[in-house]
VORO-362588 format. One line per field, with one value per atom (N, C-alpha, C, O): residue number from 1; atom name; y negated, z, x. Coordinates in nm, 2 decimals, padded with zeros to 4 digits. Last residue first. Layout:
N
num <- NUM | ...
atomo <- CA | ...
py <- Y | ...
pz <- Z | ...
px <- X | ...
end
This chain:
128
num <- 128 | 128 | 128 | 128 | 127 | 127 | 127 | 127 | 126 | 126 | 126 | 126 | 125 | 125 | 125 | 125 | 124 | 124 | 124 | 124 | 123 | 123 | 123 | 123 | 122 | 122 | 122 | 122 | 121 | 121 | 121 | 121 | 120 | 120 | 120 | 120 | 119 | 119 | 119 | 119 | 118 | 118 | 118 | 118 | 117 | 117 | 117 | 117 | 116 | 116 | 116 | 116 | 115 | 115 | 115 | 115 | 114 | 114 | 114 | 114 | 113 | 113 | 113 | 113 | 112 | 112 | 112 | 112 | 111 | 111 | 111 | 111 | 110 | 110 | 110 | 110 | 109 | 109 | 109 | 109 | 108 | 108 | 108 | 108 | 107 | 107 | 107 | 107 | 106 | 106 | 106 | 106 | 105 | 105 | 105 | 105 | 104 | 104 | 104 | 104 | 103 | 103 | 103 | 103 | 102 | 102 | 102 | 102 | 101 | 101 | 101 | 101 | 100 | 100 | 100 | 100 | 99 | 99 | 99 | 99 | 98 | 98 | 98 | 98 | 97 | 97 | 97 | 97 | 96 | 96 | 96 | 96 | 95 | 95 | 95 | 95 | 94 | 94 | 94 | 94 | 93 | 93 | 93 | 93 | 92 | 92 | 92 | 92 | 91 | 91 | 91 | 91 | 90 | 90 | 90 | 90 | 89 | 89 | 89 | 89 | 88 | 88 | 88 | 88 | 87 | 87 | 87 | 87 | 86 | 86 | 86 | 86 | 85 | 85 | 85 | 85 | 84 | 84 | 84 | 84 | 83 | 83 | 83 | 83 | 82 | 82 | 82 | 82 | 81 | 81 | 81 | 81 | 80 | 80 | 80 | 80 | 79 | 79 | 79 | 79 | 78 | 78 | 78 | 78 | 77 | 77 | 77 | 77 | 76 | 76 | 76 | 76 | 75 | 75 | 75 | 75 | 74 | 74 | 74 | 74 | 73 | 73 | 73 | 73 | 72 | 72 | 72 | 72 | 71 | 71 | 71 | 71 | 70 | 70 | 70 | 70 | 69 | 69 | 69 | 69 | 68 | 68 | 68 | 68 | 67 | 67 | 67 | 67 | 66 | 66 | 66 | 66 | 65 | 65 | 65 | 65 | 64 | 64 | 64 | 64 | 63 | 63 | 63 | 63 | 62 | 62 | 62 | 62 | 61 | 61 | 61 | 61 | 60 | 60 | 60 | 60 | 59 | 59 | 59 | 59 | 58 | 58 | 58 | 58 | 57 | 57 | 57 | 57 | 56 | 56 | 56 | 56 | 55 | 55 | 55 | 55 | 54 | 54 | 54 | 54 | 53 | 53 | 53 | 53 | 52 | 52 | 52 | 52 | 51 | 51 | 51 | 51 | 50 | 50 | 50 | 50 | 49 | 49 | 49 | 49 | 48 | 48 | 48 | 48 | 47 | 47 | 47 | 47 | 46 | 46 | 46 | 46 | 45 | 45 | 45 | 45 | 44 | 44 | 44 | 44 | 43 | 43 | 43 | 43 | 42 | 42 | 42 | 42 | 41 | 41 | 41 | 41 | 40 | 40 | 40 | 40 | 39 | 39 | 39 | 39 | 38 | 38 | 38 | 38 | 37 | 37 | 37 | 37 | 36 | 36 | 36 | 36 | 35 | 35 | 35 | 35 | 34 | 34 | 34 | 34 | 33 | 33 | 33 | 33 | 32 | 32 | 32 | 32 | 31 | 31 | 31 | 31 | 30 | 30 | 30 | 30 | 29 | 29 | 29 | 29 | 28 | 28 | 28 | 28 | 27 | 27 | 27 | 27 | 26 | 26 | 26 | 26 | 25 | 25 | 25 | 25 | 24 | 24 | 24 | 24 | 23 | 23 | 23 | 23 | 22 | 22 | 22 | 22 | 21 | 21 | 21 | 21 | 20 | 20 | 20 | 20 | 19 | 19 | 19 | 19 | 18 | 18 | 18 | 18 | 17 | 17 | 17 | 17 | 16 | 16 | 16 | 16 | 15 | 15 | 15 | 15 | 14 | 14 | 14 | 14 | 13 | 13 | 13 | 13 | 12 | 12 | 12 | 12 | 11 | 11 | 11 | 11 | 10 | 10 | 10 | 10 | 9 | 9 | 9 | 9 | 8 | 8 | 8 | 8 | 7 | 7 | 7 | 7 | 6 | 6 | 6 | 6 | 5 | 5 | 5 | 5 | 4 | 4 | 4 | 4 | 3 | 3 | 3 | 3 | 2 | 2 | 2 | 2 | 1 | 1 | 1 | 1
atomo <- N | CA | C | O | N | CA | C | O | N | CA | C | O | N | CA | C | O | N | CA | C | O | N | CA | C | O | N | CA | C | O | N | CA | C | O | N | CA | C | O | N | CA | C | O | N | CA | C | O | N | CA | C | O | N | CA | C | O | N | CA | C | O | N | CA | C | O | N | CA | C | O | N | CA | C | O | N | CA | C | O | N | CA | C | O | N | CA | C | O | N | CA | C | O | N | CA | C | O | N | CA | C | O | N | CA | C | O | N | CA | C | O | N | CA | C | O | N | CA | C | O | N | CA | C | O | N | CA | C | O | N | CA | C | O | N | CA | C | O | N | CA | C | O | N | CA | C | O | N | CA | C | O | N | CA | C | O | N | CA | C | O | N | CA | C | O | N | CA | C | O | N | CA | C | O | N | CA | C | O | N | CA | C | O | N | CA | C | O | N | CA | C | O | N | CA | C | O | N | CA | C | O | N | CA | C | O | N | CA | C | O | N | CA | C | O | N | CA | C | O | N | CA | C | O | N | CA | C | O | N | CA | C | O | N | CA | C | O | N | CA | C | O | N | CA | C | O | N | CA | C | O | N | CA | C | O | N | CA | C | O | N | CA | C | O | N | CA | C | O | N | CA | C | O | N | CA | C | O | N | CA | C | O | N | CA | C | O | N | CA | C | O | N | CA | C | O | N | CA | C | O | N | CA | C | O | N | CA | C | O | N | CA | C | O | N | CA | C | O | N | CA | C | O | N | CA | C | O | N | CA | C | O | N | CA | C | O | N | CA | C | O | N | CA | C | O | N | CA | C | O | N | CA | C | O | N | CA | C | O | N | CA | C | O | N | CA | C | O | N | CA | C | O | N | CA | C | O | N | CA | C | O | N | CA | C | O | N | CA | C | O | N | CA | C | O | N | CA | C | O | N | CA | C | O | N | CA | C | O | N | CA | C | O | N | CA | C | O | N | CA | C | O | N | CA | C | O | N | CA | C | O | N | CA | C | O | N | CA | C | O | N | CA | C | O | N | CA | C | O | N | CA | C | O | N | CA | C | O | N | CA | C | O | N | CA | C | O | N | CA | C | O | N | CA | C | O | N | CA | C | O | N | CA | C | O | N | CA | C | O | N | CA | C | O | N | CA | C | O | N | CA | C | O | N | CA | C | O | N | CA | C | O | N | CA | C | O | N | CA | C | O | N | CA | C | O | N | CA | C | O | N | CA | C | O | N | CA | C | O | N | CA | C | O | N | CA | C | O | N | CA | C | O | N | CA | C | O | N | CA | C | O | N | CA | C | O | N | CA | C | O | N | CA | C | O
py <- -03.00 | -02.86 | -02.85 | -02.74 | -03.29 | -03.19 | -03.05 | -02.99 | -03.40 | -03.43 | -03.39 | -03.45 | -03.28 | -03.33 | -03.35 | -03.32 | -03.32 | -03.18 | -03.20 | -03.14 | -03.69 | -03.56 | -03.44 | -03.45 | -03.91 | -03.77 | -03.71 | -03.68 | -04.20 | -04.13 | -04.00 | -04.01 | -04.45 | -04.40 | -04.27 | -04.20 | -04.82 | -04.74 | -04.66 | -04.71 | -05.08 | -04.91 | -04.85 | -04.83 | -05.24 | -05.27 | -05.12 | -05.09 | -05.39 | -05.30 | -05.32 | -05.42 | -05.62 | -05.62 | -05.48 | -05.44 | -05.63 | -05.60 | -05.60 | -05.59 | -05.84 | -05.75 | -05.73 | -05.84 | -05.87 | -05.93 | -05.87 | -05.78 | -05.71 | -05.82 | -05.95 | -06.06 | -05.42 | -05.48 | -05.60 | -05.63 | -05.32 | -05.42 | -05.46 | -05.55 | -05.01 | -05.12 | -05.21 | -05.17 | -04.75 | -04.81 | -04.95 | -05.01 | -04.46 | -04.57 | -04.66 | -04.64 | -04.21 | -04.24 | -04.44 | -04.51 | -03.85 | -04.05 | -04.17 | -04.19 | -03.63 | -03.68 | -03.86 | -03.94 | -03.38 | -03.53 | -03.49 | -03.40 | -03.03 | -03.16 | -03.28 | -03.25 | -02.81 | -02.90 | -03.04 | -03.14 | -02.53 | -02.56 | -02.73 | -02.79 | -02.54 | -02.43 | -02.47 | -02.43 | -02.78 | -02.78 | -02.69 | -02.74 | -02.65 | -02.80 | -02.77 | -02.74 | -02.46 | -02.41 | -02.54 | -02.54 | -02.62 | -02.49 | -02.49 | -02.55 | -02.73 | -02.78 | -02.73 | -02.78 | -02.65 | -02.68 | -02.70 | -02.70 | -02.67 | -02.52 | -02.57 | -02.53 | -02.90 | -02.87 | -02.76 | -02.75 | -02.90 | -02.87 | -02.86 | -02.82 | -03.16 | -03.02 | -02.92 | -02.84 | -03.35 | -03.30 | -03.15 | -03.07 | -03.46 | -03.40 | -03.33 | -03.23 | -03.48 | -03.38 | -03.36 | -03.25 | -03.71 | -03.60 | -03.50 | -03.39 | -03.90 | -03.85 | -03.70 | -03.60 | -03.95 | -03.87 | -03.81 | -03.70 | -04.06 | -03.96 | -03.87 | -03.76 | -04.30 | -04.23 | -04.05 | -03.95 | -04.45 | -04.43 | -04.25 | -04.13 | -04.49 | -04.40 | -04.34 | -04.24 | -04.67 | -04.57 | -04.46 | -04.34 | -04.86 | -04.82 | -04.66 | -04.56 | -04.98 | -04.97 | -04.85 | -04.74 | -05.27 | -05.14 | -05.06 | -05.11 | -05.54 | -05.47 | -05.29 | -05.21 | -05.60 | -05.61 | -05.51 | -05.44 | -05.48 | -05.59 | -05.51 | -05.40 | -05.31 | -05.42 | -05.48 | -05.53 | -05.19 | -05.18 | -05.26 | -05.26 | -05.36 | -05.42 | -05.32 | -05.42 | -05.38 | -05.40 | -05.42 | -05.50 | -05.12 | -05.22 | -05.25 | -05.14 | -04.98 | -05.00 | -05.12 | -05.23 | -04.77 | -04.91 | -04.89 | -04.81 | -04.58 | -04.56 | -04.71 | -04.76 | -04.29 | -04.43 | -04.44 | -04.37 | -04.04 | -04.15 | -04.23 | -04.28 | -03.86 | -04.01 | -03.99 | -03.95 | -03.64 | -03.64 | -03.77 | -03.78 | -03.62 | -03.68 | -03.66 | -03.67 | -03.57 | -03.49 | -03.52 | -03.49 | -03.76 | -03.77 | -03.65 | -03.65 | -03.75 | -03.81 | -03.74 | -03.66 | -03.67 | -03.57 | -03.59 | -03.49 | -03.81 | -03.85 | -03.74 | -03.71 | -03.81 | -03.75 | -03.76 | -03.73 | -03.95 | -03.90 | -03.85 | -03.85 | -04.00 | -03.92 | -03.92 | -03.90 | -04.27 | -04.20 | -04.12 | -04.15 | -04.39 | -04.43 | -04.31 | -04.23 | -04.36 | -04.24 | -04.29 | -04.25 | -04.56 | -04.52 | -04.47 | -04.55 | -04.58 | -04.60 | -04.49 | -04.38 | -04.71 | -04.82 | -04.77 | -04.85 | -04.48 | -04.57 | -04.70 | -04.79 | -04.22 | -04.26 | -04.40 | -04.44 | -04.21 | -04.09 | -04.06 | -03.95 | -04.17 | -04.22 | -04.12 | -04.00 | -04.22 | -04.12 | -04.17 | -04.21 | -04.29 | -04.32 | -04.28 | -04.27 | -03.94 | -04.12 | -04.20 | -04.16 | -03.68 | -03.73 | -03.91 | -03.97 | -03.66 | -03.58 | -03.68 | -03.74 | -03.77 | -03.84 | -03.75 | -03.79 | -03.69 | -03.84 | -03.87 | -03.95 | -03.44 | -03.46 | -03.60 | -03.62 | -03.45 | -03.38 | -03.37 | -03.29 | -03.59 | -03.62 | -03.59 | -03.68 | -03.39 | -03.47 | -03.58 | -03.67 | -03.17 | -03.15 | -03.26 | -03.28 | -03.21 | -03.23 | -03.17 | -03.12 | -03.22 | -03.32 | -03.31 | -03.42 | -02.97 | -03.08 | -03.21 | -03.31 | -02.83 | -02.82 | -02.92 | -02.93 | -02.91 | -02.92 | -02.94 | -03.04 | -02.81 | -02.94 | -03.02 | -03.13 | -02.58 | -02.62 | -02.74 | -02.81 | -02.49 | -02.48 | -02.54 | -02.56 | -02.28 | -02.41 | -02.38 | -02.31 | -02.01 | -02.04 | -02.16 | -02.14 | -01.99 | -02.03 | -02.07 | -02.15 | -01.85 | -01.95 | -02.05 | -02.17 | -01.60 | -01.67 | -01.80 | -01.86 | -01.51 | -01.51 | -01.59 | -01.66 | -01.49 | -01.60 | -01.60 | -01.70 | -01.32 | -01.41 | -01.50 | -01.61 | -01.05 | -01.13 | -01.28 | -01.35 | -01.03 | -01.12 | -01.15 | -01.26 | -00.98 | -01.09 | -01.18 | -01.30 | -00.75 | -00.81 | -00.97 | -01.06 | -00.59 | -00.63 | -00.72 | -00.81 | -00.62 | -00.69 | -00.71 | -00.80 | -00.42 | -00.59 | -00.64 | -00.75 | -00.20 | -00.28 | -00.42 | -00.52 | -00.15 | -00.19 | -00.24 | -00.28 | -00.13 | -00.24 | -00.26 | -00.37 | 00.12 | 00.00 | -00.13 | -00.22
pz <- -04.19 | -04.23 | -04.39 | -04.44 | -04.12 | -04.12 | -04.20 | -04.27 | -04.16 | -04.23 | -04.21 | -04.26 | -04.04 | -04.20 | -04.24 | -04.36 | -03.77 | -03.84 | -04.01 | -04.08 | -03.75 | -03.75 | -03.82 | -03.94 | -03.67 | -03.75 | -03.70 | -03.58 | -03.62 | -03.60 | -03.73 | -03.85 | -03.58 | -03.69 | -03.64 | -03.59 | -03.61 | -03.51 | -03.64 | -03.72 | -03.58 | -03.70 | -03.56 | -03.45 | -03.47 | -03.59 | -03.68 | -03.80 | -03.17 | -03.24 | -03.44 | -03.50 | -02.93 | -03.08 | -03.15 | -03.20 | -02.75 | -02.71 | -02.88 | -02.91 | -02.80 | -02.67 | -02.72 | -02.78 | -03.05 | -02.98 | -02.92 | -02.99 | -03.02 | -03.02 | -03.00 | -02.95 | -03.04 | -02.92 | -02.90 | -02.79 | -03.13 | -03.14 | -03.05 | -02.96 | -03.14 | -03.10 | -03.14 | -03.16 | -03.26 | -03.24 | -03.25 | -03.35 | -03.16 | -03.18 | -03.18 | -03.08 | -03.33 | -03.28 | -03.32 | -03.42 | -03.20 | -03.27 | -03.23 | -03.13 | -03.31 | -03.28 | -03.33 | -03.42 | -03.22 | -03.26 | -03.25 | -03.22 | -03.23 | -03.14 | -03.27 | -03.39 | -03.32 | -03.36 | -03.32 | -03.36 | -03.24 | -03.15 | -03.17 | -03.07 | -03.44 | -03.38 | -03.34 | -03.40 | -03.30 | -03.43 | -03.45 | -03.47 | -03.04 | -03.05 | -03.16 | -03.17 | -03.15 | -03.05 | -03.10 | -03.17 | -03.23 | -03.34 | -03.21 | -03.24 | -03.19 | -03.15 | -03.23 | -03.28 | -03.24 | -03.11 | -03.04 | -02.92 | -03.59 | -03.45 | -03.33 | -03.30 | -03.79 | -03.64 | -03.57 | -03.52 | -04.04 | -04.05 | -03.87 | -03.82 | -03.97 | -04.07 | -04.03 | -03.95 | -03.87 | -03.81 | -03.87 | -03.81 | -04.05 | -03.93 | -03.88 | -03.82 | -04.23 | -04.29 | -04.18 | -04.15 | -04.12 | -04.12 | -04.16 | -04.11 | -04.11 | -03.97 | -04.00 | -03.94 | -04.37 | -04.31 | -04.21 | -04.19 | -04.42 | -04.47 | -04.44 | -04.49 | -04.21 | -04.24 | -04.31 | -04.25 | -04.44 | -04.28 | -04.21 | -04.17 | -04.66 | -04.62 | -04.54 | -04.52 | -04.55 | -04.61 | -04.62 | -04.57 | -04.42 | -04.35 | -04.40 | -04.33 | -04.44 | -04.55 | -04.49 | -04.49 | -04.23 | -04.25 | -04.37 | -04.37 | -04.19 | -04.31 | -04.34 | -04.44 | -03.93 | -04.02 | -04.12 | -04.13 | -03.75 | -03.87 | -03.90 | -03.88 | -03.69 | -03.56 | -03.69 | -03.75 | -03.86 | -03.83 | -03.78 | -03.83 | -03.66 | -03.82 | -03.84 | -03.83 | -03.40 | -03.45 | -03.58 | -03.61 | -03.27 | -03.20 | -03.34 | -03.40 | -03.19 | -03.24 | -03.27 | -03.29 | -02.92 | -02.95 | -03.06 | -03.05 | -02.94 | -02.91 | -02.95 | -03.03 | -02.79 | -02.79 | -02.83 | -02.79 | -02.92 | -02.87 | -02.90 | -03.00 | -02.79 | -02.82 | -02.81 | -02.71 | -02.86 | -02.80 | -02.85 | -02.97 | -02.80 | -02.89 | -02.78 | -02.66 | -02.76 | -02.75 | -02.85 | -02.96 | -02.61 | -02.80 | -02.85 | -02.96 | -02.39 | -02.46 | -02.57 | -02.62 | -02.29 | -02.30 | -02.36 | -02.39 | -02.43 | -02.36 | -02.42 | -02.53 | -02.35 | -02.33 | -02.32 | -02.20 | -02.43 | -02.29 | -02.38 | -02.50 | -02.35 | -02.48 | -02.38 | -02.27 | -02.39 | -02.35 | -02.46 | -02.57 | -02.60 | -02.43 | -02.40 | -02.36 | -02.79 | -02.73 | -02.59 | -02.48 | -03.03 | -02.87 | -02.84 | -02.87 | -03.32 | -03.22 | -03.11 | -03.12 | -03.44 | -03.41 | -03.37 | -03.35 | -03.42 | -03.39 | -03.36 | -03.27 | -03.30 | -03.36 | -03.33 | -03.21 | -03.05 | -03.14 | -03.25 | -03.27 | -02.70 | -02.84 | -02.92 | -02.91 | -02.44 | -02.54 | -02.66 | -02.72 | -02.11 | -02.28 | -02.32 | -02.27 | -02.12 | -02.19 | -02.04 | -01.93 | -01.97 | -02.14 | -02.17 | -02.23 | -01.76 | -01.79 | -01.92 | -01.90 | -01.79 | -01.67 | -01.69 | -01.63 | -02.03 | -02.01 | -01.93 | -01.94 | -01.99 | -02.10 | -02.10 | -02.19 | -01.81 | -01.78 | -01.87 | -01.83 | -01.90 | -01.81 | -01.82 | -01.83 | -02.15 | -02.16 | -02.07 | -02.12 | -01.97 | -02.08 | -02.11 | -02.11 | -01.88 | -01.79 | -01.85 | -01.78 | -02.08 | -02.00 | -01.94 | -01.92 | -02.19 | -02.27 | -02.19 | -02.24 | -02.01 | -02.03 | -02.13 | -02.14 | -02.01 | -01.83 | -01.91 | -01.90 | -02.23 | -02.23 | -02.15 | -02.17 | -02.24 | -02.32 | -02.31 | -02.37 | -01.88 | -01.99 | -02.09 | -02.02 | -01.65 | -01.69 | -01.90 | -01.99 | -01.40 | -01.56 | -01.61 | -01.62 | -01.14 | -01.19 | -01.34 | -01.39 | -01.13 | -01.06 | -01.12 | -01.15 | -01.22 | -01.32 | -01.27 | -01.33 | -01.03 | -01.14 | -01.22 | -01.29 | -00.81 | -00.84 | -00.93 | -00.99 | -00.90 | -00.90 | -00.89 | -00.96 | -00.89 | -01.01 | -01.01 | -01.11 | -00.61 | -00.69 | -00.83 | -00.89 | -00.52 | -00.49 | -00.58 | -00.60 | -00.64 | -00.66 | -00.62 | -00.70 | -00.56 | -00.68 | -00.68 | -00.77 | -00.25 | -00.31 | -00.48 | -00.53 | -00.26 | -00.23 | -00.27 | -00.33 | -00.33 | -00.42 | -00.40 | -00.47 | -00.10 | -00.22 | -00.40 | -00.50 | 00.09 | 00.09 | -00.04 | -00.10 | 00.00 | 00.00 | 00.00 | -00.08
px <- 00.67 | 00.64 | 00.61 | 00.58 | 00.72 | 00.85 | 00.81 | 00.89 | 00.52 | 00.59 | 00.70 | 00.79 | 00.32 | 00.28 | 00.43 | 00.46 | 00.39 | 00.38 | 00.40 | 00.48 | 00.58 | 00.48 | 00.44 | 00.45 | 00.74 | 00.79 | 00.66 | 00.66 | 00.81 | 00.72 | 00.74 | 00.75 | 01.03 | 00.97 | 00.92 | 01.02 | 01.17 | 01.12 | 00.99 | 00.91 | 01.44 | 01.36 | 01.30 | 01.35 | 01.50 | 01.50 | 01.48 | 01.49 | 01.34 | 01.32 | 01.43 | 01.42 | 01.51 | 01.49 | 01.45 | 01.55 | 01.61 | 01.49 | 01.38 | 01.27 | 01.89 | 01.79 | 01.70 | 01.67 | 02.06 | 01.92 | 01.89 | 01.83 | 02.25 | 02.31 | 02.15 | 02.14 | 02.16 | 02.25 | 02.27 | 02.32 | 01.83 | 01.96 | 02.07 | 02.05 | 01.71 | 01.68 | 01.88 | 02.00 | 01.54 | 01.64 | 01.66 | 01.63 | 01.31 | 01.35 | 01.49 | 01.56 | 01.16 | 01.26 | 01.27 | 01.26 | 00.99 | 00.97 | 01.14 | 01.20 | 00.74 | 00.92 | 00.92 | 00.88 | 00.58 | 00.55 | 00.72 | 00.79 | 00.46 | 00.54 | 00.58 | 00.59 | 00.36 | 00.36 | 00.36 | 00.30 | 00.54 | 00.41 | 00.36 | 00.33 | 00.76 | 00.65 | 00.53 | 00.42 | 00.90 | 00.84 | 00.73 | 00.62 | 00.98 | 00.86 | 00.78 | 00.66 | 01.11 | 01.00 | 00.93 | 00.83 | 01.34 | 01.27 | 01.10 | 01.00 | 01.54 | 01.41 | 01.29 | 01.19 | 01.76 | 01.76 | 01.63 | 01.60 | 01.76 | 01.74 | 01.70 | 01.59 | 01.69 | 01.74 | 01.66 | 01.55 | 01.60 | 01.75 | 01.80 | 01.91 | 01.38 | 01.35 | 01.49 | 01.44 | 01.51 | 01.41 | 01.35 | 01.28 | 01.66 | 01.75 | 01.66 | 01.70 | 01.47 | 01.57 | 01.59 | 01.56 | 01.37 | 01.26 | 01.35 | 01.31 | 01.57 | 01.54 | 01.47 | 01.49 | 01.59 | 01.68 | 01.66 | 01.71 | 01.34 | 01.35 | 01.51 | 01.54 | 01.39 | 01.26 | 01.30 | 01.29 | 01.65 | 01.60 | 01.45 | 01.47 | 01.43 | 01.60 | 01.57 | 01.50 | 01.26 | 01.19 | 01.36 | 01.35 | 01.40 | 01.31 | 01.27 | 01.25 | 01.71 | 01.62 | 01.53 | 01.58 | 01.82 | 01.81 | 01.70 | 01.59 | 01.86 | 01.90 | 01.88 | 01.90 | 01.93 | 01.77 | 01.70 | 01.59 | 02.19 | 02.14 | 01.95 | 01.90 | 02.43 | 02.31 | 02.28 | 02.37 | 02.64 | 02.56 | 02.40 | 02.28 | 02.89 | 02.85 | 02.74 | 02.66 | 02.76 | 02.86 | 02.82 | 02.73 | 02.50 | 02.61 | 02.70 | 02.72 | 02.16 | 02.29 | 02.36 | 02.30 | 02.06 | 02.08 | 02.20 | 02.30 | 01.74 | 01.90 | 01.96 | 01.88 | 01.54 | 01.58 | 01.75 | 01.85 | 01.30 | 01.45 | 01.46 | 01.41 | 01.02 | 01.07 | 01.23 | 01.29 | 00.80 | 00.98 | 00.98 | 00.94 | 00.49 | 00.57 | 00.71 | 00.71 | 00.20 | 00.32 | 00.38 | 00.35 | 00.07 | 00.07 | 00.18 | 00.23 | 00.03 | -00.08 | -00.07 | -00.16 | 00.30 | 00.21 | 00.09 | 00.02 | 00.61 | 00.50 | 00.38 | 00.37 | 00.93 | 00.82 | 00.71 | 00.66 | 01.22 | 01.12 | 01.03 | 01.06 | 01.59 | 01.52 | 01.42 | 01.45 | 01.85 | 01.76 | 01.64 | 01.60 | 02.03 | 02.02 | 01.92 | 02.00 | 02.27 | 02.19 | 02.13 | 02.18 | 02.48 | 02.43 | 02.33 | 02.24 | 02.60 | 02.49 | 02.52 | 02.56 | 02.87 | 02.78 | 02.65 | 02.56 | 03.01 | 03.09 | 02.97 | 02.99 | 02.78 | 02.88 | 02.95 | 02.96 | 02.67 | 02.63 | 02.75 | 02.81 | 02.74 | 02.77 | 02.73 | 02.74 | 02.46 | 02.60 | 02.61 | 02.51 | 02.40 | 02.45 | 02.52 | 02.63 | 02.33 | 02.27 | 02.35 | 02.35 | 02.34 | 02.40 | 02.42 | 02.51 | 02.16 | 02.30 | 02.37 | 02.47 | 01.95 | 02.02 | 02.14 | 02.24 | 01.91 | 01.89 | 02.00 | 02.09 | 01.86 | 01.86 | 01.93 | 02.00 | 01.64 | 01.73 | 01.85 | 01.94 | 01.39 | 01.48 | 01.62 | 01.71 | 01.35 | 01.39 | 01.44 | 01.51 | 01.34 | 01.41 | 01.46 | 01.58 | 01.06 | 01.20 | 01.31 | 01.38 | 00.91 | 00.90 | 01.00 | 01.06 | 00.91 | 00.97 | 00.98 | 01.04 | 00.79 | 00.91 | 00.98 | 01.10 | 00.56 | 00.62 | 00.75 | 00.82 | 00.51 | 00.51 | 00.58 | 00.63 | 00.53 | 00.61 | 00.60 | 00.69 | 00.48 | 00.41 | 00.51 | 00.61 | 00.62 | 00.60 | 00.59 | 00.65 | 00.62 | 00.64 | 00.57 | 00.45 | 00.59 | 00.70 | 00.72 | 00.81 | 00.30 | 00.38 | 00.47 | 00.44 | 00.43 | 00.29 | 00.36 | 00.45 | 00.63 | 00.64 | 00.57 | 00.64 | 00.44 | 00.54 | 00.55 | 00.50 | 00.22 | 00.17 | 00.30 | 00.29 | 00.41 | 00.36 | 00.28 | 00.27 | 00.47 | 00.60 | 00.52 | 00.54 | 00.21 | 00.34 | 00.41 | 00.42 | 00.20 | 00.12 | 00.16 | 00.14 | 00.41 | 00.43 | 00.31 | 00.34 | 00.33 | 00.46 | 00.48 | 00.55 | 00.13 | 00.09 | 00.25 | 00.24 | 00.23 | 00.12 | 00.12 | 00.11 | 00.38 | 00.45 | 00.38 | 00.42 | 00.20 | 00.29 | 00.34 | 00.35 | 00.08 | 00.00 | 00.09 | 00.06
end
């Protein structure tokens, strides 16, 4: 009888213990943040943070870029269609894709604070 009520135990920890893909992309992306950011990507952008928002199951990054780069100039629709290649072409994040996770990425100006100068939304439609 004891040894029913202990597997009966440990299976309900077990259930317990297992976080959903969302729990998990939510502290992925903390965890993610407070280990890594700020990380250089390259010589003109910086990796400040990656989050999570469960509304829109979207992976957000954030990232600032610095030097001859930091400009206006950026050509949106390029832009856009590189991210969706890195976004098609990435293992790491095979599961999200799977389970039809958002991806959004922002990059902001170093030389005007607070300056958006590309910000681009990757969805199922447009990785699959």
């Amino acid at each position: 009888m004891n040894k029913y009520l202990l597997i009966a135990s440990l299976a309900v920890l077990v259930t317990a213990c297992h976080e959903s893909l969302e729990e998990k992309a939510a502290r992925e992306a903390k965890e993610f943040t407070r280990r890594n950011c700020p990380m250089p990507v390259s010589e003109y952008i910086v990796n400040d943070s990656m989050t999570y928002d469960a509304d829109t199951r979207t992976i957000h990054y954030f990232y600032t870029i610095k030097g001859a780069a930091d400009t206006t100039a950026i050509n949106n629709r390029q832009a856009k269609s590189e991210l969706i290649k890195g976004v098609k072409d990435a293992t790491s994040i095979r599961t999200y894709k799977e389970n039809n996770f958002n991806f959004a990425y922002t990059y902001y100006s170093a030389k005007n604070e607070g300056k958006i100068l590309l910000d681009v939304r990757i969805t199922p439609g447009d990785y699959k």
